[in-house]
C-alpha positions in Angstrom: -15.8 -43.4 41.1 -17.4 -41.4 38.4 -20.9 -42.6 36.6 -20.9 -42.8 33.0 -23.1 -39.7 33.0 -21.1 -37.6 35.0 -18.1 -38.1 33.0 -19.8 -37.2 29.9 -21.3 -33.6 32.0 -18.0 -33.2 32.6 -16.6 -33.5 29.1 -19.2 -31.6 27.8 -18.3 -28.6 30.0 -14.5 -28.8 29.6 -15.4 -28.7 25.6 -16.9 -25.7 25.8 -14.7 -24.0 28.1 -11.8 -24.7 25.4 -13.5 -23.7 22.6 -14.8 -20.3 24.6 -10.9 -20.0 25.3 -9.9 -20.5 21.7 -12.5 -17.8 20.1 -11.2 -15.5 22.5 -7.8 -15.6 21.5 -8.7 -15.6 17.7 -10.5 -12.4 18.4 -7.9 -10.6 21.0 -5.0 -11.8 20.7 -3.0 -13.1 18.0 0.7 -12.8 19.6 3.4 -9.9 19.0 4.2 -10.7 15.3 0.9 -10.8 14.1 0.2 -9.0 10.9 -3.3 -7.6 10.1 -4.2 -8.0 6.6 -5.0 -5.3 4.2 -7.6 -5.5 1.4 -8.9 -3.7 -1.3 -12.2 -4.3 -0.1 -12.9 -0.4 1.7 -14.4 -1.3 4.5 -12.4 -3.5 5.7 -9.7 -1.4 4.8 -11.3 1.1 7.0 -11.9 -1.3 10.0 -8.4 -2.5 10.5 -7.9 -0.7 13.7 -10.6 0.0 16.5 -10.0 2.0 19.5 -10.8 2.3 22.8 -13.3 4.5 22.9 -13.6 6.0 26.3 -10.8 8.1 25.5 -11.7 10.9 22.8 -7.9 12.1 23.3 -4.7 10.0 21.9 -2.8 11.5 24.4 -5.2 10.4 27.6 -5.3 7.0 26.2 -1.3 7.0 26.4 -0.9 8.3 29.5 -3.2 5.7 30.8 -0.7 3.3 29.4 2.5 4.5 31.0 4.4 1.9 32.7 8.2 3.5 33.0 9.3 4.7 36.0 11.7 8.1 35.4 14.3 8.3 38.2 14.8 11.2 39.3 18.6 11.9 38.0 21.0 14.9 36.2 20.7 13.2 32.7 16.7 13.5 32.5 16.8 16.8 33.9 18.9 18.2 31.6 16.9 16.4 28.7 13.7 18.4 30.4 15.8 21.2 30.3 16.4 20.9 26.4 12.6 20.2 25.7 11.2 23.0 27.4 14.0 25.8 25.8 12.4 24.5 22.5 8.5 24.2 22.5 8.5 24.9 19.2 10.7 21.8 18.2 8.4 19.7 20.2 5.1 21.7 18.6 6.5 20.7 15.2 7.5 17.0 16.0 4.1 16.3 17.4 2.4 17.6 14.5 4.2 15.1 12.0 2.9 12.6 14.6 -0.3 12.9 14.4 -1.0 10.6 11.2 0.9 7.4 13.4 -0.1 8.1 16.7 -3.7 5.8 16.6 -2.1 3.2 14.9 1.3 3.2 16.8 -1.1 3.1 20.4 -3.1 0.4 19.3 -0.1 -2.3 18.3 0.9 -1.0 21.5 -1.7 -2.1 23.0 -2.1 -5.2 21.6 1.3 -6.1 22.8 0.3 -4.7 26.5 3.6 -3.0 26.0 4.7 0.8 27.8 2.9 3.3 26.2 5.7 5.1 26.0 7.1 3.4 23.5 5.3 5.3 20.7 6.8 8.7 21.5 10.4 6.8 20.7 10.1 7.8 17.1 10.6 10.9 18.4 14.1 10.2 19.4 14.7 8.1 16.7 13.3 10.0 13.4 11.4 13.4 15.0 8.6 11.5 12.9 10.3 12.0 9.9 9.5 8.6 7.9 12.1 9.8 5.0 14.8 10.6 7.8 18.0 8.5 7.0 21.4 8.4 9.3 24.9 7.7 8.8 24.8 4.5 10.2 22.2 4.3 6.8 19.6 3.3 9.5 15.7 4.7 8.3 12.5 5.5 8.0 10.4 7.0 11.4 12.2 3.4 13.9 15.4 3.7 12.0 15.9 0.6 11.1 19.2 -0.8 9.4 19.0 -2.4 6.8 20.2 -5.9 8.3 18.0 -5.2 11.1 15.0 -4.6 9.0 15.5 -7.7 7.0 15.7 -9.8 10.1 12.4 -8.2 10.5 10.9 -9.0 7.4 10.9 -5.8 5.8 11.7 -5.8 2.3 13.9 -3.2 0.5 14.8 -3.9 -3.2 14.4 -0.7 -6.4 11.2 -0.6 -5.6 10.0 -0.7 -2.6 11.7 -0.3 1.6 9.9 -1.3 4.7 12.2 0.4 7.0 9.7 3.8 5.7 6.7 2.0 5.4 4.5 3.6 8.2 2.5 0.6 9.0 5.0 -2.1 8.5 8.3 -0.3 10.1 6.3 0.3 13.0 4.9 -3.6 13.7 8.3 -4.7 12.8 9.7 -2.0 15.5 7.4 -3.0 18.4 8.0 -7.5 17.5 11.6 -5.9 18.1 11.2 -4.1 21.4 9.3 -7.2 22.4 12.0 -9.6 21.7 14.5 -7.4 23.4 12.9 -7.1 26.5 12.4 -10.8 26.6 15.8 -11.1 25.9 16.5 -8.1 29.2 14.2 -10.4 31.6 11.7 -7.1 31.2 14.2 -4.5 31.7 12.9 -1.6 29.5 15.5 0.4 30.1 18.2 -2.0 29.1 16.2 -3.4 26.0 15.8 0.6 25.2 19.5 0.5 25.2 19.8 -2.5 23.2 17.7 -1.6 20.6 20.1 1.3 20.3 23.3 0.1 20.7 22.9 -3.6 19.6 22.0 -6.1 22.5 25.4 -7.9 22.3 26.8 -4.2 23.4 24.7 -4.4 26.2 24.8 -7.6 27.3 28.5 -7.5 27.2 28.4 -4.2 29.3 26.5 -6.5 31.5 28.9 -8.9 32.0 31.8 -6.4 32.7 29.8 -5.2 35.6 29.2 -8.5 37.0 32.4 -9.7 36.7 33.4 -6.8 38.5 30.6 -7.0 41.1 29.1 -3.5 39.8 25.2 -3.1 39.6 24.1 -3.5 35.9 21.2 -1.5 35.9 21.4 0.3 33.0 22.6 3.9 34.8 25.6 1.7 35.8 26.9 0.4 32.8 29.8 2.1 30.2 28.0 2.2 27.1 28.0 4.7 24.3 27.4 8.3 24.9 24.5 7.7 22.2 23.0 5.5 24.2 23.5 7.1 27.5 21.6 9.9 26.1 18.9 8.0 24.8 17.0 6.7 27.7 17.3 9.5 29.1 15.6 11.4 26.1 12.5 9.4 26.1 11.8 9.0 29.6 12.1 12.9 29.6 9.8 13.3 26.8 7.6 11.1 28.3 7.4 13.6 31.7 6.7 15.9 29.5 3.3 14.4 27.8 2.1 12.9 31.0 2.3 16.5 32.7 3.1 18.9 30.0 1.4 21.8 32.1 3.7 21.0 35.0 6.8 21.6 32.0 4.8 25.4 30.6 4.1 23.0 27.3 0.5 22.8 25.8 -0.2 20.0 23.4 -2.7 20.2 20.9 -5.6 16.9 21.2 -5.6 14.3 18.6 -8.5 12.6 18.1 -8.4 9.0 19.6 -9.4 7.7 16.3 -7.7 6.2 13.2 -6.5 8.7 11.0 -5.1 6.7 8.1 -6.1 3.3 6.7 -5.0 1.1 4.1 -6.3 -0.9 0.8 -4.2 -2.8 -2.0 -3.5 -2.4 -5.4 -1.5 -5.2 -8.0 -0.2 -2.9 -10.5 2.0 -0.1 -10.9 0.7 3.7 -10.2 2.1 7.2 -9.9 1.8 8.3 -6.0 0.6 11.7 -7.8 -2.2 10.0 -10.0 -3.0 8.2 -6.8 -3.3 11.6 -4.8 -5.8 12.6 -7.9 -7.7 9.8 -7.4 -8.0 10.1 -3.0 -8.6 14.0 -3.6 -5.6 14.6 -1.7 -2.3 16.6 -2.3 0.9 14.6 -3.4 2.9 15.9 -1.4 0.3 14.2 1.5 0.5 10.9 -0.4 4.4 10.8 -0.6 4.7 11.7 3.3 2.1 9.0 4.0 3.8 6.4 1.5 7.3 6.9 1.9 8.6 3.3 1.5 7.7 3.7 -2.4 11.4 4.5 -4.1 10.3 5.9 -7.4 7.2 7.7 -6.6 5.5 4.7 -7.8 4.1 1.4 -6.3 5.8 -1.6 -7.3 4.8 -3.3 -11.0 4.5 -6.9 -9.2 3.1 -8.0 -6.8 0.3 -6.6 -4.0 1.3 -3.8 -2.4 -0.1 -1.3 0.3 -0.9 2.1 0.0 -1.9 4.0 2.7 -4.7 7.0 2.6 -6.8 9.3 4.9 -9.3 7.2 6.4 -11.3 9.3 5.0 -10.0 9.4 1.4 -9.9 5.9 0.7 -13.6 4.8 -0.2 -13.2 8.4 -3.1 -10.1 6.3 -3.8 -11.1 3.2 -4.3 -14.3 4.2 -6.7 -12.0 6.5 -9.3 -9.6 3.7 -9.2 -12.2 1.4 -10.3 -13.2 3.7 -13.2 -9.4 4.7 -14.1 -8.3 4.0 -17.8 -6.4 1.0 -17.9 -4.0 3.5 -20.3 -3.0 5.4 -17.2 -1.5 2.3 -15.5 2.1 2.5 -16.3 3.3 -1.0 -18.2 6.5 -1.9 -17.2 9.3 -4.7 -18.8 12.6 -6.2 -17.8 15.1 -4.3 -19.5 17.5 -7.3 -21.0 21.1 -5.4 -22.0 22.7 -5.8 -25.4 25.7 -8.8 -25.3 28.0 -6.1 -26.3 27.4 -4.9 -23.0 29.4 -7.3 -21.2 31.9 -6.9 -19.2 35.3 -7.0 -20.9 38.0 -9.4 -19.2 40.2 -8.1 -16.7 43.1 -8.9 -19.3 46.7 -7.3 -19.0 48.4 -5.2 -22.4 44.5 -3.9 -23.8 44.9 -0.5 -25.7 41.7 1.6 -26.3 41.5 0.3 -29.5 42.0 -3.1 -28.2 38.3 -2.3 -25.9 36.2 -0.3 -28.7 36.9 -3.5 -30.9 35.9 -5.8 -28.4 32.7 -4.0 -27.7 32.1 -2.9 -31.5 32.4 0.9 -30.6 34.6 3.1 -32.6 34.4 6.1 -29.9 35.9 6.3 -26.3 33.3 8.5 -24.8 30.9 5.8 -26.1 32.2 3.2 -23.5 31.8 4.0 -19.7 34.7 2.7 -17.0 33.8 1.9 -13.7 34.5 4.0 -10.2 37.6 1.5 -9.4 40.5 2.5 -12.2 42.7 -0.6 -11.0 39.7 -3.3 -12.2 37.2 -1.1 -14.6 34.0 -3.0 -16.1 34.0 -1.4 -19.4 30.5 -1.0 -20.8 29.5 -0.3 -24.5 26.3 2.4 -24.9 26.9 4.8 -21.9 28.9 8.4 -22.0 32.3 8.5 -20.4 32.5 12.3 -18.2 36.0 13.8 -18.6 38.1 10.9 -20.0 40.3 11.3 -23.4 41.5 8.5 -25.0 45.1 8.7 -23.4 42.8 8.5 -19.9 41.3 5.4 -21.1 44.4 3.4 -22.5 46.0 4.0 -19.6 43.8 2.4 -17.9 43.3 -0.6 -20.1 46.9 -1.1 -20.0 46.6 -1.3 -16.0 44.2 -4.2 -16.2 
């Protein structure tokens, strides 16, 4: 039986204990879809990622971080192969890397996910952010656009997430993590999946089982895409844990943040912005790719990301910028003549310029589907005559 006193020790300690255990998971760990905020205060901006500083070379700190095991089978050899025929491709690759690599390791990291993981932009984009597919998948994880909305990346006129550097790649790697919970850890498999779709795989899976074949991912029928694709990244992945072994050098990259971030709430030029950083715009387009005009968004905060160290120059111009150089921006409201006309059978083209109080045909333009045309007063019509047009209206 336990004395008042004792029980109160004890409650004491086990108070502390929790609250020892809580601070250290507000500190460490704040789960795989946490989302580090971004300020305009500089240095903040600037502190937004901290490395492991031990390791004064990205690529050490990655290899430390290697989990994968490579098999030793035809399809990786042959990917090796490929690689080491074209040092230059890889040479190139890696230098479009190097902005991403410090921030790609550290979400990485504070997943405790395969460091190989960040060279799969390298299958996916080459580290292009701007590259775009057929399968309209983009930006340096190639997102689609469904998957990137599942993801919470936003794509509207203004503004997509699938190229925004920082977001596409936390959005990427909370994907990958769901996956391989979804795989029961398989890396391989959820590699697959986030390839191929994980109902592809999983239904691969079950045509295996059903047929007592292994369903490992070597063993399963699955695109020729994705067959390649493993394969592809555990092979580049050879390569950067022993690239001397493979005749390829690898130029260091400092294991230290190369790019941060900071906020703005109005609209600016990317090219007034590189003015302001002291950078060249063509270096602020490839770092802000996700911006669809060449502008940041007029509502709203948004992020823009800069040279670490470019951003506290940045921040004190934009301080002192004229408010005159902001652009201004207002929702364009059409004219009600601009309306679409009724799809309505037996209309001439005299029967349309009256209805939208034009007395011209080129004034009026007709839309890409000639069976159902939304004729439109105040735009040019490109190689259509009158007789064109009526014929048309008399379709409806």
């Amino acid at each position: 039986m336990l004395t008042t006193d004792t029980t109160s020790i004890l409650r004491m300690y086990l108070f502390v204990i929790l609250a020892a255990v809580n601070l250290y998971h507000q500190e460490t760990f704040a789960g795989p879809n946490n989302e580090q905020a971004s300020t305009t205060n500089t240095v903040k901006a600037i502190k937004q990622v901290k490395g492991k500083k031990h390791y004064t070379n990205v690529w050490n700190r990655l290899r430390a971080g290697f989990k994968l095991s490579i098999p030793n089978n035809s399809a990786i050899k042959k990917e090796i192969k490929w690689f080491k025929k074209h040092p230059g491709y890889i040479a190139r690759v890696l230098k479009r890397a190097r902005p991403y690599l410090y921030l790609i390791a550290e979400e990485i990291e504070h997943r405790k996910m395969p460091s190989e993981l960040a060279l799969l932009p390298i299958v996916e984009s080459a580290f292009q952010p701007t590259a775009y597919s057929h399968a309209h998948a983009s930006g340096l994880w190639q997102f689609i656009p469904s998957t990137g909305l599942s993801f919470r990346l936003k794509q509207n006129q203004w503004y997509d997430g699938r190229r925004d550097v920082v977001a596409s790649t936390r959005a990427a790697l909370d994907y990958l993590y769901h996956l391989n919970k979804e795989f029961s850890g398989d890396w391989e498999l959820s590699l697959a999946a986030y390839n191929a779709g994980s109902r592809r795989v999983s239904n691969a899976i079950l045509r295996n089982s059903k047929k007592d074949k292994n369903t490992d991912f070597w063993s399963l029928k699955l695109p020729t895409e994705t067959k390649n694709y493993v394969p592809k990244l555990l092979a580049i992945s050879a390569i950067i844990k022993e690239p001397a072994k493979y005749g390829i050098s690898l130029n260091p990259i400092k294991n230290k943040p190369y790019i941060a971030t900071t906020e703005i709430d109005f609209k600016l030029k990317l090219d007034l912005a590189a003015k302001l950083a002291g950078i060249s715009s063509s270096h602020m387009h490839r770092l802000n790719p996700c911006f669809n005009n060449g502008t940041t968004p007029p509502k709203g905060k948004h992020r823009l990301v800069l040279p670490l160290n470019s951003i506290e120059t940045f921040v004190t111009k934009l301080a002192e910028l004229n408010p005159e150089k902001k652009l201004k921006w207002s929702h364009h409201k059409p004219h009600p003549v601009m309306t679409p006309l009724p799809y309505k059978k037996s209309w001439r083209h005299t029967t349309i310029l009256a209805k939208n109080k034009k007395r011209k045909a080129k004034e009026i333009k007709v839309a890409s589907n000639p069976r159902r045309p939304s004729l439109w007063a105040g735009r040019d019509i490109h190689n259509l005559n009158r007789w064109k047009l009526a014929r048309w209206a008399n379709n409806l």
